[in-house]
FINUVEX-366291 format. One record per atom (N, C-alpha, C): residue in one letter; chain; z negated, x, y negated. Coordinates in steps of 0.05 Angstrom, whole numbers, plus 32768, in hexadecimal, padded with zeros to 4 digits. Each point is the difference from the previous one (the first is absolute). Layout:
REM FINUVEX-366291
<residuo->A	cadena->A	up->Z	east->X	north->Y>
...
END
This chain:
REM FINUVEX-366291
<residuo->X	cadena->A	up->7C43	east->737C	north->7F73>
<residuo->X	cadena->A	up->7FF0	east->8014	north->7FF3>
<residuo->X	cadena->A	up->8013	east->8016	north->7FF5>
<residuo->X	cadena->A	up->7FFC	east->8008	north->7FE6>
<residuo->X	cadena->A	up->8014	east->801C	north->7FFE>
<residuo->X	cadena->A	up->7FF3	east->8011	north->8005>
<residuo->X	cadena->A	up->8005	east->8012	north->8002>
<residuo->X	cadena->A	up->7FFF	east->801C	north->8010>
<residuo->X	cadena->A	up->800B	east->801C	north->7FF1>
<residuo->X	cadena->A	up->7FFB	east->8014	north->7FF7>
<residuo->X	cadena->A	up->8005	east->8019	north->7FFC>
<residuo->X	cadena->A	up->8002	east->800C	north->800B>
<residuo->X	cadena->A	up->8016	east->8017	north->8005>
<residuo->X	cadena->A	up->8004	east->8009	north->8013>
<residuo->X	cadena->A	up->8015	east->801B	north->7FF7>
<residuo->X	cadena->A	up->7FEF	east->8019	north->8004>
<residuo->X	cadena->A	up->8008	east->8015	north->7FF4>
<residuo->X	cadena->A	up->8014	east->8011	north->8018>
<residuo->X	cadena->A	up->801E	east->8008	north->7FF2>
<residuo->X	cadena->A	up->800F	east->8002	north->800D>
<residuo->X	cadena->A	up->800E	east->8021	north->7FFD>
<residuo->X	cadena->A	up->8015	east->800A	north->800C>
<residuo->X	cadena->A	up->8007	east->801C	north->7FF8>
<residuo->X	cadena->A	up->8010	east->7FF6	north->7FF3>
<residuo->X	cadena->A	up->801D	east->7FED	north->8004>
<residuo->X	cadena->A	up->8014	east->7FF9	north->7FEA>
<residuo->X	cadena->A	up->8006	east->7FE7	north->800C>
<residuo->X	cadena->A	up->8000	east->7FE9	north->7FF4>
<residuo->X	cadena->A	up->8002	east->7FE3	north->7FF6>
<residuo->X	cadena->A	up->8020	east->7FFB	north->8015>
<residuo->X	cadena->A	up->7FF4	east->7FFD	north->8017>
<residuo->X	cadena->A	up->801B	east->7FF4	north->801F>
<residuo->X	cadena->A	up->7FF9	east->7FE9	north->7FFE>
<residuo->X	cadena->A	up->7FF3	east->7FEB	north->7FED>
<residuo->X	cadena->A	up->7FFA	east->7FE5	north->800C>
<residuo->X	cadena->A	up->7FEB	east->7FFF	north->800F>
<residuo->X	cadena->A	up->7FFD	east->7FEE	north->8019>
<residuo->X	cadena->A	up->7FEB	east->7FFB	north->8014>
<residuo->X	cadena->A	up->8005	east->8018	north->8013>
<residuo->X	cadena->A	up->8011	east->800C	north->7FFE>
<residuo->X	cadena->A	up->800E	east->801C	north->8016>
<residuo->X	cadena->A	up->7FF0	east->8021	north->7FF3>
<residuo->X	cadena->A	up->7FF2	east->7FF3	north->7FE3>
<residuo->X	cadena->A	up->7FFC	east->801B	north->7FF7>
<residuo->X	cadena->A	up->7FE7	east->8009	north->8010>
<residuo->X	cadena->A	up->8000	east->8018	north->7FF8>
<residuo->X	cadena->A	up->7FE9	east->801B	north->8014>
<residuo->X	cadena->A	up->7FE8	east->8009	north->7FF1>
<residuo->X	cadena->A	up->7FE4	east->7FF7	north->800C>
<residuo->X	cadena->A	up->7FEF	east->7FF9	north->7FF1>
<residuo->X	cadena->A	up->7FFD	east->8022	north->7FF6>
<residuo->X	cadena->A	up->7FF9	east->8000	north->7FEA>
<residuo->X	cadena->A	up->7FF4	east->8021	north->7FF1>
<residuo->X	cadena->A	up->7FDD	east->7FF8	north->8011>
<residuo->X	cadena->A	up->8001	east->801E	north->7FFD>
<residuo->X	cadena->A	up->7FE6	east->800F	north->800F>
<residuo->X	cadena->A	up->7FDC	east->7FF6	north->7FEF>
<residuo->X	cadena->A	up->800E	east->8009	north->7FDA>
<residuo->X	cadena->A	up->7FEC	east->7FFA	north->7FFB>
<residuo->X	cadena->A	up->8009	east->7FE4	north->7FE5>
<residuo->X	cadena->A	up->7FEF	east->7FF9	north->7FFB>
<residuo->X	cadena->A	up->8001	east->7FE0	north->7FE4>
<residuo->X	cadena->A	up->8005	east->8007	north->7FEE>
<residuo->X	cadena->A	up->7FF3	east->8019	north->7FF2>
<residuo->X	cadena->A	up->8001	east->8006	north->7FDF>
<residuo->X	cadena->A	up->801D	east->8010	north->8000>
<residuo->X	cadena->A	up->8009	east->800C	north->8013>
<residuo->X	cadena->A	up->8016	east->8018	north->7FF8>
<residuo->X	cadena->A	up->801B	east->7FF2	north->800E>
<residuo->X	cadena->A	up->7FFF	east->7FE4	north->8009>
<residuo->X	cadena->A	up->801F	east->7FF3	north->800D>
<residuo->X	cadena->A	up->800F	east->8000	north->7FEA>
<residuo->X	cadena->A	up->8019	east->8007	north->8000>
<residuo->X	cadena->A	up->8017	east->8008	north->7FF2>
<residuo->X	cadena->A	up->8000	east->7FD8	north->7FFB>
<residuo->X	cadena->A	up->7FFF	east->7FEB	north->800F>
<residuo->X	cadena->A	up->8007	east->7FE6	north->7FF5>
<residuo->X	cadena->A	up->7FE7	east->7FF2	north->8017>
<residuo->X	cadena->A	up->7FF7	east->7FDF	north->7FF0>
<residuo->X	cadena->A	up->7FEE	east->7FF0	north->8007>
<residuo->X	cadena->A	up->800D	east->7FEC	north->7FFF>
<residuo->X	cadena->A	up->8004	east->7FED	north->8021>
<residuo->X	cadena->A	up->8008	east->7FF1	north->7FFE>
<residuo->X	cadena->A	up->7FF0	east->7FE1	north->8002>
<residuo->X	cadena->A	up->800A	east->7FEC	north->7FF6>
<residuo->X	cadena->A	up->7FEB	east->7FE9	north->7FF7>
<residuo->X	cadena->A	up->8010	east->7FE7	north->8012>
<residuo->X	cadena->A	up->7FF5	east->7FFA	north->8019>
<residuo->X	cadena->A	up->800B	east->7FF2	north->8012>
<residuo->X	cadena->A	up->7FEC	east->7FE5	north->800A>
<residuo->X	cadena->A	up->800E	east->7FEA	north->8000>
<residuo->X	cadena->A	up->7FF3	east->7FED	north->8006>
<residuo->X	cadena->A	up->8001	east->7FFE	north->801E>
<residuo->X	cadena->A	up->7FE2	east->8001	north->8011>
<residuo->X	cadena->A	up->7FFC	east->8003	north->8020>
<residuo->X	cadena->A	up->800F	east->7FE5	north->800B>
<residuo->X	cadena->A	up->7FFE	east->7FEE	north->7FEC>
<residuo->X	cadena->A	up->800B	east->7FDF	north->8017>
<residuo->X	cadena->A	up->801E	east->8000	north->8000>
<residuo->X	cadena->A	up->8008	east->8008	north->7FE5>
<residuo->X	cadena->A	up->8020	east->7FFF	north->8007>
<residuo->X	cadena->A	up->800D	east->801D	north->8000>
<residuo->X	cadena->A	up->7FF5	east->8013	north->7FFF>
<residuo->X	cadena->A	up->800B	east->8021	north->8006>
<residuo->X	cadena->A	up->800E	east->8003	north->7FEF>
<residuo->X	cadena->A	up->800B	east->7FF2	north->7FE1>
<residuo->X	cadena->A	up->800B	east->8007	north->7FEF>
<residuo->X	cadena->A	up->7FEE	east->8012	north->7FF1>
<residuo->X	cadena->A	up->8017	east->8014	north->7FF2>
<residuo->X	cadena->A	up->7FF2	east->8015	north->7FEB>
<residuo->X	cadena->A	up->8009	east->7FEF	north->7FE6>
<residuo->X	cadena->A	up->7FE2	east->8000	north->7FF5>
<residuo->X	cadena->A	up->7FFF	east->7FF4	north->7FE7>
<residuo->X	cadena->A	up->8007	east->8014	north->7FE7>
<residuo->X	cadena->A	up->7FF7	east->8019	north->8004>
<residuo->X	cadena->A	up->8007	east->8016	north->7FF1>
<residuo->X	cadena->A	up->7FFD	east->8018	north->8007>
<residuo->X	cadena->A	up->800F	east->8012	north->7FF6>
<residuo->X	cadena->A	up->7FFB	east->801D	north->8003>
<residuo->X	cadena->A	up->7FF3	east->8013	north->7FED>
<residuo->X	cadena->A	up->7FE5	east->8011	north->7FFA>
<residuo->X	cadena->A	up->7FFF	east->8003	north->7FF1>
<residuo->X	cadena->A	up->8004	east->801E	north->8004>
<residuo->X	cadena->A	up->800F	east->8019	north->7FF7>
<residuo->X	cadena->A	up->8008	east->8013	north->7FFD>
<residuo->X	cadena->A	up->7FF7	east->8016	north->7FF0>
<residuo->X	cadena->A	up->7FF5	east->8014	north->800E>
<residuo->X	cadena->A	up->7FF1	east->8014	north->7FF6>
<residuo->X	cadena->A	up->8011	east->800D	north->7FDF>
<residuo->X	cadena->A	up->8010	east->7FFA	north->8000>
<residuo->X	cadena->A	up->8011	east->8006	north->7FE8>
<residuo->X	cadena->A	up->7FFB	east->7FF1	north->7FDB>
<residuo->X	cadena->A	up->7FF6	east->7FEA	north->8015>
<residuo->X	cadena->A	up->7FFA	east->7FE4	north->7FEA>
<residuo->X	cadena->A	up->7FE4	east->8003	north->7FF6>
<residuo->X	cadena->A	up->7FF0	east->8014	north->8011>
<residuo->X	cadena->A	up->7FE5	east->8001	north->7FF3>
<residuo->X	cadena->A	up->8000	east->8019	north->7FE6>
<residuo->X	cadena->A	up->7FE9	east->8001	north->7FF1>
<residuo->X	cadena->A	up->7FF7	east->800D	north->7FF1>
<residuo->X	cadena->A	up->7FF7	east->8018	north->800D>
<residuo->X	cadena->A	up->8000	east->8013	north->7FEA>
<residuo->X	cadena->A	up->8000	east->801B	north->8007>
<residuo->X	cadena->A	up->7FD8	east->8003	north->8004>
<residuo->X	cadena->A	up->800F	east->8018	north->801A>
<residuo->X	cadena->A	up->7FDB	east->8003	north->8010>
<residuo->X	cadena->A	up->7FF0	east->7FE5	north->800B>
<residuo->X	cadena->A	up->8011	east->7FE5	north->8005>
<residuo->X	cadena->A	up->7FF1	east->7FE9	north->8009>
<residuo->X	cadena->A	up->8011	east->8003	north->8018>
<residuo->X	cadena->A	up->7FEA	east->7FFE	north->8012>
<residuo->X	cadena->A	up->800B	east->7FFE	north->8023>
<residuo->X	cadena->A	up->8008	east->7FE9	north->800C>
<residuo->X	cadena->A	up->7FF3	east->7FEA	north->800A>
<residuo->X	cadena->A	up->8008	east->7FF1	north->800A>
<residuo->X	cadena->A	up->7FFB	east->7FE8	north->7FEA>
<residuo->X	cadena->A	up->8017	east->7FE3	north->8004>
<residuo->X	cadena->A	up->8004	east->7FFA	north->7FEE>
<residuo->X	cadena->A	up->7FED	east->7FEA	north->8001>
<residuo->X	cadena->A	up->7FDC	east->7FFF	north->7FF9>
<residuo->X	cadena->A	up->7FF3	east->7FEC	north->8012>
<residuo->X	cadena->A	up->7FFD	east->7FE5	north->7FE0>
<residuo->X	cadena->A	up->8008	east->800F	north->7FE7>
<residuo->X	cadena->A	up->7FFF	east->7FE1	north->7FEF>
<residuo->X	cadena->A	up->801C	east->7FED	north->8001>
<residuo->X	cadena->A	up->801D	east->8012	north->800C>
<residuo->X	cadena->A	up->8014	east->7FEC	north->8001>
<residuo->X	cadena->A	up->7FFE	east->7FF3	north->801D>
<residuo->X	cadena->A	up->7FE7	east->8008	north->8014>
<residuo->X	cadena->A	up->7FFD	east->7FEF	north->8017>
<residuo->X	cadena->A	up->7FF7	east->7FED	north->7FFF>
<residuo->X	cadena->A	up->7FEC	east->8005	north->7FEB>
<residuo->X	cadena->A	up->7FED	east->7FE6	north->7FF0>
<residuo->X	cadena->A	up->8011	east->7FE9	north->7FFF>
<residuo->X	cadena->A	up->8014	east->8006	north->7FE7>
<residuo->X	cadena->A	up->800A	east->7FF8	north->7FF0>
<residuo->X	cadena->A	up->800E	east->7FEB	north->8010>
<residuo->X	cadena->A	up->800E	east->8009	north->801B>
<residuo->X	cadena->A	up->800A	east->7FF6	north->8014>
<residuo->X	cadena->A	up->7FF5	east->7FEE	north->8012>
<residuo->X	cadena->A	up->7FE4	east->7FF9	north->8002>
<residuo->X	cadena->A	up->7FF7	east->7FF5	north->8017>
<residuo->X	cadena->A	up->7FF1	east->800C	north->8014>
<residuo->X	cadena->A	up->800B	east->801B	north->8003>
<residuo->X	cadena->A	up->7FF8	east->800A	north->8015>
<residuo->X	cadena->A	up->7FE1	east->7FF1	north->8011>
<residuo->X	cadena->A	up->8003	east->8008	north->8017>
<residuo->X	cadena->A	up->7FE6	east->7FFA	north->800B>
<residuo->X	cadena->A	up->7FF0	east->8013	north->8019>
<residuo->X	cadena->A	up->8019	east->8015	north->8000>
<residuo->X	cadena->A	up->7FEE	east->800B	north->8016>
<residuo->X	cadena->A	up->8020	east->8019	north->8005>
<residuo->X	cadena->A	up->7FE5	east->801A	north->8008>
<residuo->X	cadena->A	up->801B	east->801B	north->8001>
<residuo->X	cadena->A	up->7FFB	east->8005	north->8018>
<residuo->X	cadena->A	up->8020	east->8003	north->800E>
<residuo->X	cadena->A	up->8001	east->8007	north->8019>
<residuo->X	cadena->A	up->800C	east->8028	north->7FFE>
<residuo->X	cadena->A	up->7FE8	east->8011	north->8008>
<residuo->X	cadena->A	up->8006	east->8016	north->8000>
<residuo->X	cadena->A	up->7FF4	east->8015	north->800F>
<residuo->X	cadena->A	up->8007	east->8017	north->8000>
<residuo->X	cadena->A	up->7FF4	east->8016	north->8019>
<residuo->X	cadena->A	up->7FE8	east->8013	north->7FF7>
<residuo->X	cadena->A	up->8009	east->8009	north->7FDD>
<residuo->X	cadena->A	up->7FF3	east->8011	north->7FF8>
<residuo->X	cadena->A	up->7FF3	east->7FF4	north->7FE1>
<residuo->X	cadena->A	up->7FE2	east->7FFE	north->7FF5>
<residuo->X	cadena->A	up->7FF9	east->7FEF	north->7FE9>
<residuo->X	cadena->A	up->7FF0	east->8012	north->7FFC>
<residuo->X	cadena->A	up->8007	east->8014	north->7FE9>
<residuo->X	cadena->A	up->7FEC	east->800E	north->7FE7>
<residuo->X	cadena->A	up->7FE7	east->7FEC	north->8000>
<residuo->X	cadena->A	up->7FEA	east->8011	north->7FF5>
<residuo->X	cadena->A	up->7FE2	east->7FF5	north->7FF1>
<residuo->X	cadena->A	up->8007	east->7FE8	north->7FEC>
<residuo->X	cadena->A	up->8011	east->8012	north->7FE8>
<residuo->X	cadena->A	up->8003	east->7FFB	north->7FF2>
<residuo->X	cadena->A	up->8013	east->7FDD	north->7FF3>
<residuo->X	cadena->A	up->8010	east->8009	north->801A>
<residuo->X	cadena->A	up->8010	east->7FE2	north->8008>
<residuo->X	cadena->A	up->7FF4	east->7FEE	north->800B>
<residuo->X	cadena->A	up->7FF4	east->7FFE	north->8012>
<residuo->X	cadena->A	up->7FE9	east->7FF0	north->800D>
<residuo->X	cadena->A	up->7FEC	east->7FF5	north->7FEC>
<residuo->X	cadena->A	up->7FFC	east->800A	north->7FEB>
<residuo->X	cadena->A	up->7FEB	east->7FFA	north->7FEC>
<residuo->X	cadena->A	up->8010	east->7FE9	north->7FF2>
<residuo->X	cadena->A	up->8014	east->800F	north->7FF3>
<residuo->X	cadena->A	up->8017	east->7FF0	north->7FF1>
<residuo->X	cadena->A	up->8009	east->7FE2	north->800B>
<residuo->X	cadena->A	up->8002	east->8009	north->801E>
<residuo->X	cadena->A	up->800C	east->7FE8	north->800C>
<residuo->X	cadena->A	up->7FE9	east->7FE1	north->7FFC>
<residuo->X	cadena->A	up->7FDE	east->8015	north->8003>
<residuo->X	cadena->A	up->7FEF	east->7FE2	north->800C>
<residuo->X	cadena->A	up->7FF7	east->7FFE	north->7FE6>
<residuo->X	cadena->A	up->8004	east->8006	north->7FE6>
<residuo->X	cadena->A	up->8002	east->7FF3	north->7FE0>
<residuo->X	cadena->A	up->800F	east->7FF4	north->7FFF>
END
């Protein structure tokens, strides 16, 4: 399954999860069966005023966000 997984700064499987989804400095895109990171996606790489990066998760596979803190707004985004 891949996995999203919003982080403070991109340590690999060692990184430290961020508090909240939309405002992690990087999102990491990890497959649960082999714990490889498939990609990093980096708050730098997105477009201006877009928070979390939920169409390049798409884009990715994603299937499911492992996180502490999830805006309205993200939550909406995510189950479209």
């Amino acid at each position: 399954m891949k996995l999203c997984i919003p982080v403070l700064e991109n340590h690999g499987l060692e990184s430290n999860l961020s508090p909240h989804f939309g405002k992690a400095p990087a999102h990491l895109v990890v497959d649960s069966e082999t714990r490889q990171i498939l990609s990093a996606l980096e708050r730098s790489e997105r477009a201006e005023g877009e928070c979390a990066p939920i169409t390049e998760m798409a884009k990715r596979g994603v299937e499911a966000v492992v996180c502490g803190g999830l805006g309205q707004g993200a939550f909406a985004r995510l189950q479209a």
